[in-house]
Structure formats: structure tokens, C-alpha cells
N, C-alpha and C positions, 0 to 999 in steps of 0.2 A: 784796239786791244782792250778786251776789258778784266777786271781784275776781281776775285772773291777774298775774302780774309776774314780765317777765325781770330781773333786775339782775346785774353783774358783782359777783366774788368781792372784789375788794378797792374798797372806797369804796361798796358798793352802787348802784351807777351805776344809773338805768332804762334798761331796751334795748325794752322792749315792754311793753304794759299791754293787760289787757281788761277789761271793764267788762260783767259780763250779768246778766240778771235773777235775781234770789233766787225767784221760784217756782221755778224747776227742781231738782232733785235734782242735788248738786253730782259725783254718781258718772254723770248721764247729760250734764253740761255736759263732763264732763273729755275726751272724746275731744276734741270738738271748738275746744276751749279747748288744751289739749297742741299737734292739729297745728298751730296758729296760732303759737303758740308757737318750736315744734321750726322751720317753716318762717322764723322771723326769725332762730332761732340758726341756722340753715341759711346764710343771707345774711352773717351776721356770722362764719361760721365760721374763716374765714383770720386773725382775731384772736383767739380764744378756743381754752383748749386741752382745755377739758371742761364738760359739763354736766349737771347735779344738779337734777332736778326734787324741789320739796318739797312736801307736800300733808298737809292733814289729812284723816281718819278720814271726814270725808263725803266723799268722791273715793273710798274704798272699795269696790272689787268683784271680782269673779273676772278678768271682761274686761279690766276695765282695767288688773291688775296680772300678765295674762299678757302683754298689752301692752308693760307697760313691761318686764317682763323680757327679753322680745325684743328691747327697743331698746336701742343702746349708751350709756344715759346713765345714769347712777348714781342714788340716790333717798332719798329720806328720808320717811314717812311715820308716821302715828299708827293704833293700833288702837285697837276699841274694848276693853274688860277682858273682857269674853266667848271674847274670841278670844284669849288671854292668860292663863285663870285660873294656872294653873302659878305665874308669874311673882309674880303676886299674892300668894301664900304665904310669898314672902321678905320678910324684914323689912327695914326702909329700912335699918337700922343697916348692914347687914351689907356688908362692901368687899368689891365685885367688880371685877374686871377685865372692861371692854368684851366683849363678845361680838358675832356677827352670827347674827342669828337670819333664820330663814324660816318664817314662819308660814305664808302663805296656798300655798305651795305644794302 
């Protein structure tokens, strides 16, 4: 079973939930799970002043993340280490200052 959810930034409020089946590949649900989504923050938009899709590493694909680059909503996702080794080579001690990275570009 896999699960979608809008919630507001401050209190985590629920604004929308989906509910779909786990056989599917969560990179072929996400289209049509996002526009469901996008179309309720759509309705609620005159009260919200931004929105941040978060997703993990199975929602991963080319499509979908040229997708969301195209749309005006900001994002937060997981990779997997493949797509990443570089990263891997630092050692946890070591203090970095935040970065934004673009991997799948």
C-alpha cells in the first residue's frame, strides 16, 4: 500500500490523502498521484503561499523529475547511493555547509 499526503507547513494539518495499491511501482503511481495532489493545492491556493513535494527514492525517474523541475513547486527527494557515489567518499565527521546539488539533471 502506498500512501500520498498534502499537509500544511506549520501543525501538519491533512489537506489531501491518497491511498493506492503497493503493487505498482511508486515512480509509475507518482504522476498520477502529484496531479491529484497539485489539483487540491490548486483549490486551496488562495491560502497557501508554497508548495514542496517530498518523496522518496522510489518515485525516482527521468520523467518524473523533469517533471517536477518544470513545475513551480520546490522538492525534496532521496537518491539512491549509485547515483551519488562521489558523496559517499566523505566522511560523516567532516562539517560541511549545506549545498544544493543537481544530480539527475
Amino acid at each position: 500500500m502506498g500512501l500520498a499526503l498534502l499537509v500544511t507547513t506549520d501543525f501538519n494539518i491533512p489537506l489531501f490523502h491518497a491511498v493506492y495499491p503497493g503493487n505498482r511501482a511508486d515512480s509509475q503511481q507518482f504522476q498520477s498521484v502529484s496531479e491529484d495532489l497539485i489539483d487540491r493545492y490548486q483549490t486551496l491556493r488562495a491560502h497557501c503561499d508554497h508548495m514542496t513535494l517530498v518523496y522518496d527514492k522510489g518515485n525516482n525517474s527521468q520523467t518524473n523529475q523533469v517533471a517536477v523541475d518544470a513545475s513551480p513547486y520546490g522538492f525534496v527527494g532521496s537518491l539512491k547511493a549509485n547515483q551519488v557515489p562521489d558523496l559517499l567518499t566523505i566522511p560523516r565527521d567532516l562539517n560541511l555547509s549545506p549545498v544544493l546539488l543537481s544530480v539527475l539533471s
